[in-house]
C-alpha positions as CSV (number, residue, x, y, z in Angstrom):
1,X,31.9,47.7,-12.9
2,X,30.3,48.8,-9.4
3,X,30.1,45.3,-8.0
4,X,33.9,44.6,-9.2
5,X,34.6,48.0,-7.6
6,X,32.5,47.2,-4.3
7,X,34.1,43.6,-3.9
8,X,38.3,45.2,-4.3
9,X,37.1,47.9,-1.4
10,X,36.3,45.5,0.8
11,X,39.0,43.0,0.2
12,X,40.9,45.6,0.8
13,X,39.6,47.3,4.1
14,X,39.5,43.4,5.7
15,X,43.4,42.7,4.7
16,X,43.9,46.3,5.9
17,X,41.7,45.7,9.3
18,X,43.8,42.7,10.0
19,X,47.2,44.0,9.4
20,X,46.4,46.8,11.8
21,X,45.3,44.4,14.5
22,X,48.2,42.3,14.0
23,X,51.1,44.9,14.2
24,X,52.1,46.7,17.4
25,X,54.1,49.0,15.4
26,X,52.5,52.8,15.0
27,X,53.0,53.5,11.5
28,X,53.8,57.3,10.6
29,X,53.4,58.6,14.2
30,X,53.8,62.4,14.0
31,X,51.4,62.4,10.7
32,X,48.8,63.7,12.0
33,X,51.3,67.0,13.4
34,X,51.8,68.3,10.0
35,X,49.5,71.6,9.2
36,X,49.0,70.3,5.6
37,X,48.5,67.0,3.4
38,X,47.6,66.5,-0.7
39,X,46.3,63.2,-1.8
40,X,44.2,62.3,-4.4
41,X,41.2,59.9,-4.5
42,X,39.7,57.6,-7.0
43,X,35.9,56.3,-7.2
44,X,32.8,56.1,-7.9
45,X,29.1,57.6,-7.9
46,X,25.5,56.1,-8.1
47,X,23.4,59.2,-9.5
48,X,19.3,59.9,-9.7
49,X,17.4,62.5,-9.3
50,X,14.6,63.7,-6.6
51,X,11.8,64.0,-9.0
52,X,9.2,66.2,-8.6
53,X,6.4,65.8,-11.1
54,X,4.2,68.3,-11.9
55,X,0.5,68.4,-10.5
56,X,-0.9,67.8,-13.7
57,X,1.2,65.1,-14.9
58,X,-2.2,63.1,-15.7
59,X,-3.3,66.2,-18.2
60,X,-0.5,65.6,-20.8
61,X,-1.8,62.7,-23.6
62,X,-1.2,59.4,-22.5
63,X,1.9,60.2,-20.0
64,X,0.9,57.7,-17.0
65,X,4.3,58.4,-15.3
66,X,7.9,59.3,-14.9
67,X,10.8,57.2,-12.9
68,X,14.2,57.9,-12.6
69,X,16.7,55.2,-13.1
70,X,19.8,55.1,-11.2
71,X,23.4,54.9,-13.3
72,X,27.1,54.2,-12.2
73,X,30.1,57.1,-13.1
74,X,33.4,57.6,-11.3
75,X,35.4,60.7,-9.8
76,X,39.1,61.7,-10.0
77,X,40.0,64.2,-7.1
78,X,43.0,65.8,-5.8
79,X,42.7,66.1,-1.9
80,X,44.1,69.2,0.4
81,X,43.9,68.8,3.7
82,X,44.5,71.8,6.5
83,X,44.5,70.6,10.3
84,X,42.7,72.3,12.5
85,X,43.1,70.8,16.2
86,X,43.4,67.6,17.0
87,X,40.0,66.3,16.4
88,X,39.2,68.6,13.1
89,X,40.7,68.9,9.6
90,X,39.3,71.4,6.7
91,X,39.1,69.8,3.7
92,X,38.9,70.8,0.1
93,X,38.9,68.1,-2.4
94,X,38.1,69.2,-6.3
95,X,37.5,66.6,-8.7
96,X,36.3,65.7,-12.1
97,X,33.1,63.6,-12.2
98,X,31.1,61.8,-14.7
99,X,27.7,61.4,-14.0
100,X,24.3,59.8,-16.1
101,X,21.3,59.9,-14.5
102,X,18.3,58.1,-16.7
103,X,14.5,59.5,-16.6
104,X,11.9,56.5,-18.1
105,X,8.6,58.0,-19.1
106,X,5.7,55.6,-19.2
107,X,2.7,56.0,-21.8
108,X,-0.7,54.1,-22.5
109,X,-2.9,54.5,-25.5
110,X,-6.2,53.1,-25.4
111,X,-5.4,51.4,-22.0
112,X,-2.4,49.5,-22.8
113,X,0.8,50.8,-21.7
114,X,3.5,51.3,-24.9
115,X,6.8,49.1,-25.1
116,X,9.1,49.7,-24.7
117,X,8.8,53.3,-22.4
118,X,11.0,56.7,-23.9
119,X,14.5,56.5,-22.2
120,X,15.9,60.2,-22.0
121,X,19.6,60.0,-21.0
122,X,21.0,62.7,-18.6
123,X,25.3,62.9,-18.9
124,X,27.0,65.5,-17.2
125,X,31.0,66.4,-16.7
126,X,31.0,67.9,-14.1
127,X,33.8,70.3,-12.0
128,X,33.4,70.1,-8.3
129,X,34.2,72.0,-5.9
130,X,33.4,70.6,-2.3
131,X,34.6,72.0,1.2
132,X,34.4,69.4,3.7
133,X,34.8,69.8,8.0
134,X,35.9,66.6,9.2
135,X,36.2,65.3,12.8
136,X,38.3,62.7,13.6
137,X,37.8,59.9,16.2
138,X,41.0,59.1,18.3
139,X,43.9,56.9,16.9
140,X,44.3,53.8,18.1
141,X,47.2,52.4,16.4
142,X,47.3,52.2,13.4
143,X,43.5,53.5,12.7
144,X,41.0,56.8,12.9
145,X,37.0,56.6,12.1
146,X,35.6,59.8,11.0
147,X,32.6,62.0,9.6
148,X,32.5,65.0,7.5
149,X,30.1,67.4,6.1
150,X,30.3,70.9,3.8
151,X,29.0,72.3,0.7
152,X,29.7,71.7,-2.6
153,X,29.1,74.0,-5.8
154,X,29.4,72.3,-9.1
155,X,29.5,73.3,-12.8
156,X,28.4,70.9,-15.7
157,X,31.0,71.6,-18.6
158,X,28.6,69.7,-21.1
159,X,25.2,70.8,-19.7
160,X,22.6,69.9,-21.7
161,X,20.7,73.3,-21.5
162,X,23.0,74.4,-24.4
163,X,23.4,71.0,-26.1
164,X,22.5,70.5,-29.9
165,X,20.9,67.3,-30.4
166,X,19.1,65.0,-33.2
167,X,16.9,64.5,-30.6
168,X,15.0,67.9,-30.1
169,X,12.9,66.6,-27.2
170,X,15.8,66.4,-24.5
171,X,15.6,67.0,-21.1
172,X,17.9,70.4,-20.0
173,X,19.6,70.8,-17.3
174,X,21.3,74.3,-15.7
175,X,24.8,74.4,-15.9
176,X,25.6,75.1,-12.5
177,X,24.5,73.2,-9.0
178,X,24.9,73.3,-5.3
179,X,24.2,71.4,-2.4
180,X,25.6,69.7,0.7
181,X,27.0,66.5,1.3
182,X,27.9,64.0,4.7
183,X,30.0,60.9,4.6
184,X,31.8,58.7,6.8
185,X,35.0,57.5,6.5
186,X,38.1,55.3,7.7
187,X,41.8,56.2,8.3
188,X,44.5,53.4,8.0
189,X,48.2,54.5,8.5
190,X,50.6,52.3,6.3
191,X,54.0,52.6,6.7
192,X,54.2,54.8,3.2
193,X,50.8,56.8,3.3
194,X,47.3,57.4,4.7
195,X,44.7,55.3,3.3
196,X,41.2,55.7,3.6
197,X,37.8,54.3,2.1
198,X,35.2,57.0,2.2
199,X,30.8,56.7,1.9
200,X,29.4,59.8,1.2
201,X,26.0,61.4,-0.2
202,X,25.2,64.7,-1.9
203,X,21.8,66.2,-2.0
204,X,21.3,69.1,-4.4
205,X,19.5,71.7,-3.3
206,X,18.9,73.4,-6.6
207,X,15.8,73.1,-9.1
208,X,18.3,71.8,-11.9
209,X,15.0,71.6,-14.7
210,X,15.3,74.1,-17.6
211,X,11.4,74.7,-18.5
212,X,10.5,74.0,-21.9
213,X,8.0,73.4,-24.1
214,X,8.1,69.4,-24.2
215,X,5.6,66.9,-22.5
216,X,9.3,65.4,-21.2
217,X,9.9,69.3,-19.6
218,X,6.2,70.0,-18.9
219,X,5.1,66.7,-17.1
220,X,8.2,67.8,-13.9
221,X,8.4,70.5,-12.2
222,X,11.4,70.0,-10.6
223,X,14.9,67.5,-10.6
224,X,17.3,67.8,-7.6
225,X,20.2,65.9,-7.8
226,X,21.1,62.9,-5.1
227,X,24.7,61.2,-5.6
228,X,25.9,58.5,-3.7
229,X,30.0,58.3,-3.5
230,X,32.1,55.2,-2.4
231,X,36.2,56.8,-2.7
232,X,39.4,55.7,-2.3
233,X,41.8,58.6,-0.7
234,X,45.5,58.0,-0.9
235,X,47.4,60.7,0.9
């Protein structure tokens, strides 16, 4: 899905690139005049964990070690956009986004590692909630680069510190997060709207592990998460 998704974004930014090098006509001119825009954007995440283990990971059995493994989700925002001067825009762009993050835990008995290693699956909904600062570079033409940064609080409507499970040794999570994120972006001005591919990353900066009294609990002593973004914004 990712690589399909990849491929389209940049067939798209090089027909877009070229039709803005090609025209001499500036499309939408007093766009950027207006005090507010709504778009909505459409994408998707890569999401893992920094893992902290605990110190006496080596203690537990025959736990050698614990990796996390990447997985691919998607976002649906809406996008609200207040100018601030002529470089900077506030931005606040909620949006619904489903998230797995894997954790593989590796064990040996009597020296020979056990196949195939315990998979615990992480999903989360969850409801963001990210305020963004962006500066823009000067048009030319038909075209803007920009960065952004902010905060972002999110809440995990099916955190799996409350879940009921067959499995009884899942890993929980806290229901709520926060963090920051930074991105880069692109503006292209068609003649109808604003269209803009957007890279960003988020860095939680809360300890997301509920303790508990399972090796797959005991063996961390911490899980932050890190999200990578690629969006489409339409606006």
């Amino acid at each position: 899905m990712h690589k399909s998704f990849y491929t389209i974004l940049i067939l798209i930014f090089v027909a877009t690139a070229a039709n803005a090098q090609r025209t001499k006509v500036e499309n939408q001119p007093k766009y950027d005049k207006a005090r507010i825009h709504f778009g909505f954007s459409l994408g998707i995440n890569k999401a893992d964990f920094r893992v902290r283990k605990s110190p006496d990971l080596f203690q537990f059995d025959s736990l050698y070690n614990v990796d996390n493994l990447k997985q691919t989700g998607f976002n649906l925002g809406i996008v609200m956009n207040l100018r601030m001067g002529e470089h900077f825009d506030l931005r606040f762009i909620p949006d619904l986004a489903f998230v797995e993050r894997d954790l593989e835990y590796t064990f040996y008995l009597n020296g020979k590692q056990q196949k195939p290693s315990t998979l615990k699956k992480i999903e989360s909904t969850f409801l963001d909630f990210p305020l963004y600062v962006k500066f823009k570079s000067e048009r030319v033409g038909n075209f803007r680069a920009y960065v952004l940064a902010g905060g972002q609080y999110s809440i995990d409507m099916v955190s799996q510190a409350k879940v009921e499970n067959e499995d009884k040794q899942f890993v929980k999570l806290k229901k709520k997060d926060y963090g920051y994120t930074i991105g880069v972006g692109l503006d292209f001005y068609l003649e109808m709207f604003k269209f803009s591919p957007e890279f960003k990353m988020y860095n939680g900066l809360d300890n997301l592990l509920v303790p508990d009294n399972t090796i797959f609990a005991r063996s961390l002593s911490g899980l932050n998460s890190k999200i990578f973004m690629v969006s489409l914004l339409f606006e």
